[in-house]
C-alpha positions, -999 to +999 in steps of 0.1 A: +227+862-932+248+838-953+283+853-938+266+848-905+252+812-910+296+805-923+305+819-892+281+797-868+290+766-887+325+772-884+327+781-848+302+746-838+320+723-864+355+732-879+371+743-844+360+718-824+378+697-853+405+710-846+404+713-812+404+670-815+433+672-836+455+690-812+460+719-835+450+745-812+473+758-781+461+750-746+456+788-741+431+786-769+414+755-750+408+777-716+396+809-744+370+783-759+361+769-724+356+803-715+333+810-743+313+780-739+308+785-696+296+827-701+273+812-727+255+780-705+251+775-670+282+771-644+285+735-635+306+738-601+280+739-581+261+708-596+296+689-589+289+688-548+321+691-538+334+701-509+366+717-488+395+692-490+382+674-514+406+661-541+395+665-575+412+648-610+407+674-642+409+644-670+417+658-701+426+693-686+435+711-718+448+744-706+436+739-672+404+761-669+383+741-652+412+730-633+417+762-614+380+767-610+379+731-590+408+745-573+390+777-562+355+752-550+381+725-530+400+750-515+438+755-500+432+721-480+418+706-514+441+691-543+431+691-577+453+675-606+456+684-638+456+655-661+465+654-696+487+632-725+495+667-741+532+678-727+524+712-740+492+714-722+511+703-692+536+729-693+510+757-696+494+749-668+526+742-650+530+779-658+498+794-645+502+777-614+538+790-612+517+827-620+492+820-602+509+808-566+483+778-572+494+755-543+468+735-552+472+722-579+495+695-599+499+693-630+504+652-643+511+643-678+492+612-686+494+587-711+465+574-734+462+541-714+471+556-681+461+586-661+492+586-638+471+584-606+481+572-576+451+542-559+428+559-540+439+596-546+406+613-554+372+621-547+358+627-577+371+629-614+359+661-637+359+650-675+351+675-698+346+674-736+374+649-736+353+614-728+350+606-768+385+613-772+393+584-750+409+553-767+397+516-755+372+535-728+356+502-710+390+488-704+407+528-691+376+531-671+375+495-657+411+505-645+403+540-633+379+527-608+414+522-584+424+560-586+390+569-564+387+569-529+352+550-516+324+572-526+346+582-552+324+597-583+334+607-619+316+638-635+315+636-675+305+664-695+304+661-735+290+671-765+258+657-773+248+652-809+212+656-802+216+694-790+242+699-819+227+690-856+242+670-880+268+684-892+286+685-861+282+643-858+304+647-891+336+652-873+332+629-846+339+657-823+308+643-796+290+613-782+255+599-777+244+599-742+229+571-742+264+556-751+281+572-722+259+553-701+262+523-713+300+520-714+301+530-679+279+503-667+303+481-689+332+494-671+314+493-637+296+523-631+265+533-621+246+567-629+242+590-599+223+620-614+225+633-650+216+670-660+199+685-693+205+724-685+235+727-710+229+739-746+257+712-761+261+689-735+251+662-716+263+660-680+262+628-656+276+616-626+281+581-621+291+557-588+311+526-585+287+499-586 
């Protein structure tokens, strides 16, 4: 019971730790991604997109999610995989080398700049990655110009309610409540918001 209660704490705490350090590979990203989807609900479907659509995966990791957005938008779709990680970058510059992924486009970002072009998507994907973000009113004050009208941006991320308190220890998640707030700050409004996933919180937000 004891070995087993180690074990949880470790695999809910300590690697997520990590994870926000960037001491874990970008293959080890897409395992954990993995993990996490078999384990919840799959939140595609929830995202509404459609055929041609073009999708930004901010904070891609190792690109999991990236090639699943690819596979909803479609050959006539574009999905870019964002990251400031050039490692992360060239893994998934690899996959879709392996993969024939057409697709998609791998763009190394830097922390102040997502190396978007104005009016380039339809809606940005941000998984676990939102509390990672540096100086967020301002970056998402400025990422407003990367969406086309109509444009949406999906955030996903730990919530410290569904996790305990040890988690909050490490920093590795963020209050809902202040999600929302900062994106009415930067100029956002919330769309729809969804309570299905174990350790997450999940909302869409508008431009305002």
């Amino acid at each position: 019971m004891k070995i087993g209660f180690i074990i949880h704490i470790l695999s809910i705490c300590i690697i997520p730790y990590i994870l926000s350090c960037g001491c874990i590979s970008a293959e080890h990203f897409n395992e954990i991604a993995a993990r996490e989807e078999k384990e919840s609900a799959n939140v595609i479907p929830y995202l509404e997109m459609k055929k041609g659509d073009s999708v930004a995966d901010l904070g891609a990791g190792g690109g999991y999610f990236s090639f699943k957005l690819a596979e909803a938008v479609g050959d006539s779709g574009k999905v870019y995989a964002v990251d400031i990680d050039p490692e992360s970058i060239a893994f998934i510059r690899k996959k879709i080398a392996e993969k024939k992924a057409g697709n998609i486009e791998a763009v190394l970002a830097s922390y102040d700049d997502s190396r978007l072009k104005p009016a380039s998507v339809d809606l940005v994907f941000i998984r676990n990655a939102y509390h990672d973000f540096q100086n967020r009113v301002p970056y998402f004050t400025r990422l407003k110009s990367v969406l086309k009208p109509g444009g949406r941006i999906a955030i996903i991320d730990y919530d410290p309610s569904k996790l305990g308190f040890i988690r909050g220890i490490f920093g590795h998640a963020l209050d809902e409540k202040i999600i929302i707030a900062e994106m009415k700050q930067a100029g956002y409004a919330k769309q729809k918001s969804y309570t299905f996933l174990k350790q997450q919180s999940f909302n869409i937000f508008f431009v305002e």
